[in-house]
C-alpha positions as a printed Julia matrix, in Angstrom:
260×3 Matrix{Float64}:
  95.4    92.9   105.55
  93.99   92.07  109.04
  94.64   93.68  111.88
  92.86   93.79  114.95
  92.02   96.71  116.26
  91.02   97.97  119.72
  87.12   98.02  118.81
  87.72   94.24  117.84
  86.99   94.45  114.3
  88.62   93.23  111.4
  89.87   94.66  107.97
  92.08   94.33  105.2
  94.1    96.81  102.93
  96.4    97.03  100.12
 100.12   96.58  101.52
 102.81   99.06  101.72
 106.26   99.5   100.41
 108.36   97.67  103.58
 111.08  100.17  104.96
 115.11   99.82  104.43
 116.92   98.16  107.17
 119.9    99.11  108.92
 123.2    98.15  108.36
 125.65   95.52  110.25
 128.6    97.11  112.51
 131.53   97.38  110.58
 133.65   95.18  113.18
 130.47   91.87  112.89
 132.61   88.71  111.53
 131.96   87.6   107.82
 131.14   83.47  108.42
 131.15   82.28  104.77
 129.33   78.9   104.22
 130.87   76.15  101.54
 130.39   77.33   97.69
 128.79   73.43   97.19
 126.32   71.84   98.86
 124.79   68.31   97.84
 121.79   67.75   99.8
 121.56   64.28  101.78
 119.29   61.71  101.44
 116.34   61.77  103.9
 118.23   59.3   106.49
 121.57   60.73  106.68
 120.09   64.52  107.82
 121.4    65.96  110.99
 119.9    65.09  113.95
 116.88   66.98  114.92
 117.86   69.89  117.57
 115.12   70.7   120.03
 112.7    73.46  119.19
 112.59   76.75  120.83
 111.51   76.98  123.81
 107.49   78.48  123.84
 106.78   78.08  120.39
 106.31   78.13  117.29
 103.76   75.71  118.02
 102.44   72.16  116.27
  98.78   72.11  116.05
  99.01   68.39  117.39
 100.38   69.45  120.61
  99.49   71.73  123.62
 100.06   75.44  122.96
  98.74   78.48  125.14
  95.21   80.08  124.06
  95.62   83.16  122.26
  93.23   85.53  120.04
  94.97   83.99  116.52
  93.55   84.54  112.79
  93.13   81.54  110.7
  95.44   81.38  107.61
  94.93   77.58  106.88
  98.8    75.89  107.59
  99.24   78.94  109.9
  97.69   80.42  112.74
  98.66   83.95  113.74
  98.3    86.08  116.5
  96.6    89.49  116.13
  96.4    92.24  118.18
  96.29   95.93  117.94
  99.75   97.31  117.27
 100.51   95.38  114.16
  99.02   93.99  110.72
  98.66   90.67  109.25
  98.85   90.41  105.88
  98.35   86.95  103.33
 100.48   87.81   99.81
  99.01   85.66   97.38
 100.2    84.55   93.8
  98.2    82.62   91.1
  94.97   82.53   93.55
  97.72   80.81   96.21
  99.04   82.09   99.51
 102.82   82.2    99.44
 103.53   84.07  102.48
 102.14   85.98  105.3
 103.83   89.37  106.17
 103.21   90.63  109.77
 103.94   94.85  110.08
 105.07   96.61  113.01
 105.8    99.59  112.86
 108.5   100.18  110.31
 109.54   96.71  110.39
 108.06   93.91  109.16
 108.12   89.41  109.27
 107.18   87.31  106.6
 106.59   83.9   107.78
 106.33   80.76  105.49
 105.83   77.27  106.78
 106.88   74.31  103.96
 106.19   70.29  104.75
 109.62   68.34  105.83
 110.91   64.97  106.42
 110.18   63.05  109.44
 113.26   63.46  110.54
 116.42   65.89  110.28
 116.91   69.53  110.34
 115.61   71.04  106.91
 116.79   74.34  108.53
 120.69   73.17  108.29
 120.06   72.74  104.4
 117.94   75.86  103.54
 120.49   78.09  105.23
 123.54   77.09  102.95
 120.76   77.39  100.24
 120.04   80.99  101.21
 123.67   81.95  102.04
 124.88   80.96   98.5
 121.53   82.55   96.78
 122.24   86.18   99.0
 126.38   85.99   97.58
 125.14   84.99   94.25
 122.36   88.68   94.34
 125.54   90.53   95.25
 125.24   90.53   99.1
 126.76   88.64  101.85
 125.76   87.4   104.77
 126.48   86.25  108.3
 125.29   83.46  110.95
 125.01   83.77  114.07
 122.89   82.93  117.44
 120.14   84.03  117.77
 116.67   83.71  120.18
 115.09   80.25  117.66
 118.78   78.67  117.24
 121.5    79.93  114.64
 120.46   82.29  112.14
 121.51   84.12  109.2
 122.12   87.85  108.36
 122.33   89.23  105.14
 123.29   92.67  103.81
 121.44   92.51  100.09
 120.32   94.9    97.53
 117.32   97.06   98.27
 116.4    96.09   94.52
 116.95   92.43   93.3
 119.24   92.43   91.01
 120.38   95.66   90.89
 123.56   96.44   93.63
 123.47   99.83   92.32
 120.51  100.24   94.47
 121.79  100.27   97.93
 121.93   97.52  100.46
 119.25   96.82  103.76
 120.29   94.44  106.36
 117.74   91.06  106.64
 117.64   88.77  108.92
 116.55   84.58  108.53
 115.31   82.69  111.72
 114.08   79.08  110.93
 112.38   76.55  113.3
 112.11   72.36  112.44
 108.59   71.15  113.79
 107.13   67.6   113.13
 107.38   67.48  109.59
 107.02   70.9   109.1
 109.69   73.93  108.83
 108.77   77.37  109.8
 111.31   80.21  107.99
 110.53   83.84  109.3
 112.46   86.77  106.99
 112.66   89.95  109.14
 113.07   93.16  107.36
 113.81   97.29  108.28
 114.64   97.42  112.37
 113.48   94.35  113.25
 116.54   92.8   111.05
 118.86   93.81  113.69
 117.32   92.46  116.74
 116.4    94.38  120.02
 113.83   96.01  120.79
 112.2    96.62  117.24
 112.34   92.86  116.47
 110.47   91.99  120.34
 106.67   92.26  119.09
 107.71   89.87  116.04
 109.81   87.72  117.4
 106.73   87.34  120.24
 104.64   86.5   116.99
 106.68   84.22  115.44
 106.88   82.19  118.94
 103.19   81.96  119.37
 102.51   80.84  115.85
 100.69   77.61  115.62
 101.58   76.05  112.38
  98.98   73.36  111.31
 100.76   70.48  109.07
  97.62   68.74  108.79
  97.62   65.1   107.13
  97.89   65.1   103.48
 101.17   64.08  101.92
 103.18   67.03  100.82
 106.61   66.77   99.01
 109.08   68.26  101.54
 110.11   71.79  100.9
 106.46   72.3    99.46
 104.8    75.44  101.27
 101.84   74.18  103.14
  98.44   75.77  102.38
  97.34   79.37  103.2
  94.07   80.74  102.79
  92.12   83.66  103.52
  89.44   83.34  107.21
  86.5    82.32  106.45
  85.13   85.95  107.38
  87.14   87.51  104.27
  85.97   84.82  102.27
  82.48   85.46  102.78
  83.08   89.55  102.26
  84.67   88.51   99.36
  81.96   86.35   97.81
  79.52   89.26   98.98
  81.11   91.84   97.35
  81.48   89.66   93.89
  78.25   88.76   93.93
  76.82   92.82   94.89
  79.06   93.19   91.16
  77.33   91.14   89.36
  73.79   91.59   90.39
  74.68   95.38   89.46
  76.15   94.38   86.04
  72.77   92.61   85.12
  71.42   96.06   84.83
  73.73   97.3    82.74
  73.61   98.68   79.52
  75.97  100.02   76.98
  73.21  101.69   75.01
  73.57  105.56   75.36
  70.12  106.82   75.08
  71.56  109.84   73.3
  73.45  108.56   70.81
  71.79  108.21   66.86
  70.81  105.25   66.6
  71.22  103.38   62.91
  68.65  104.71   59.92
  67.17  102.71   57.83
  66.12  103.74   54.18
  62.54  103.07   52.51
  63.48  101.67   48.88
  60.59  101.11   46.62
């Protein structure tokens, strides 16, 4: 976890639990999307709406200057009333979650095609997969373009749990996609959701060259800095290891008997 504090240093922790969110108002119109969806080829995709305007950003393209942490295919802003935070899975980063207070954003950019609005698909995607977890969700407009809002159980899997209200905001970039998941206040908009949605505006995501199978997520890694902490503090282990012993200096050792 990195989060930039007022004396300008960094540091990471282990995350916490994320907080419930609130619930929809009971008079909020259910919008159902179609129960199949066959996803078109590469040429016959929607037409490409315009980004928001201010952001998120393409690394190829102008973009304000900002204090912003590293993460590989994304670049972050920090500053000191939030935490940044890479959650990583078989040694890979798979998202980054950004805290604020009770609420927090997970942000995950994937590679795209050239063309077409990857956001159209994955939202019928995500719609079906919230009805089929026992939930149900909503679109509507929002501040990147239309988004979706879900009421799902606290615990996958398990509707006995309760229901929190989340909320999907997606953004199409030159061959990239940017999805942001906002959970606890945040989910409902106003006021809690202004320091993230600020965030997820002045993200720069960086698509880089390499080919990448659309709908692959695009590299995350830890900043160098960590990296080097991390190396430090693996190497401090083993240099301490070499002088270890499992020989307990007061235990018997074996006897050996004199035959003649």
């Amino acid at each position: 976890m990195f989060r930039r504090r007022r004396s300008e240093d960094v540091s990471w922790d282990l995350p916490n639990e994320s907080e419930d969110g609130q619930g929809l108002a009971d008079d909020e119109v259910y919008d159902e999307p179609g129960e199949a969806y066959d996803e078109p080829a590469e040429d016959e995709w929607p037409a490409e709406p315009p980004r928001a305007d201010g952001g998120p950003w393409d690394a190829g393209e102008p973009f304000p200057a900002q204090e912003r942490v590293d993460l590989g295919s994304l670049q972050v802003p920090v500053g000191p009333e939030h935490e940044i935070q890479i959650v990583m899975a078989d040694q890979l980063g798979v998202w980054v979650t950004i805290r604020h207070g009770q609420s927090e954003l997970q942000l995950q950019a994937f590679a795209a095609p050239r063309q077409g609005s990857l956001w159209d698909v994955l939202r019928v995607e995500t719609a079906r997969e919230v009805r089929e977890a026992g939930g149900e969700s909503w679109e509507r407009p929002g501040p990147f373009g239309t988004e979706l809002l879900a009421r799902v159980p606290i615990e996958q899997g398990q509707p006995a749990s309760g229901q929190q209200i989340v909320r999907f905001v997606g953004v199409d970039g030159p061959r990239w996609f940017l999805r942001g998941l906002f959970i606890g206040p945040a989910a409902d908009g106003g006021e809690p959701a202004s320091l993230l949605e600020e965030i997820f505006r002045d993200t720069v995501v960086v698509r880089g060259e390499q080919p990448v199978p659309p709908r692959d997520i695009l590299e995350l890694r830890l900043p160098l800095e960590v990296q080097q902490a991390i190396e430090g503090q693996q190497a401090a282990a083993a240099e301490e290891n070499r002088f270890r012993t499992d020989l307990n200096p007061f235990e018997r050792g074996p006897e050996f008997t004199e035959t003649r």
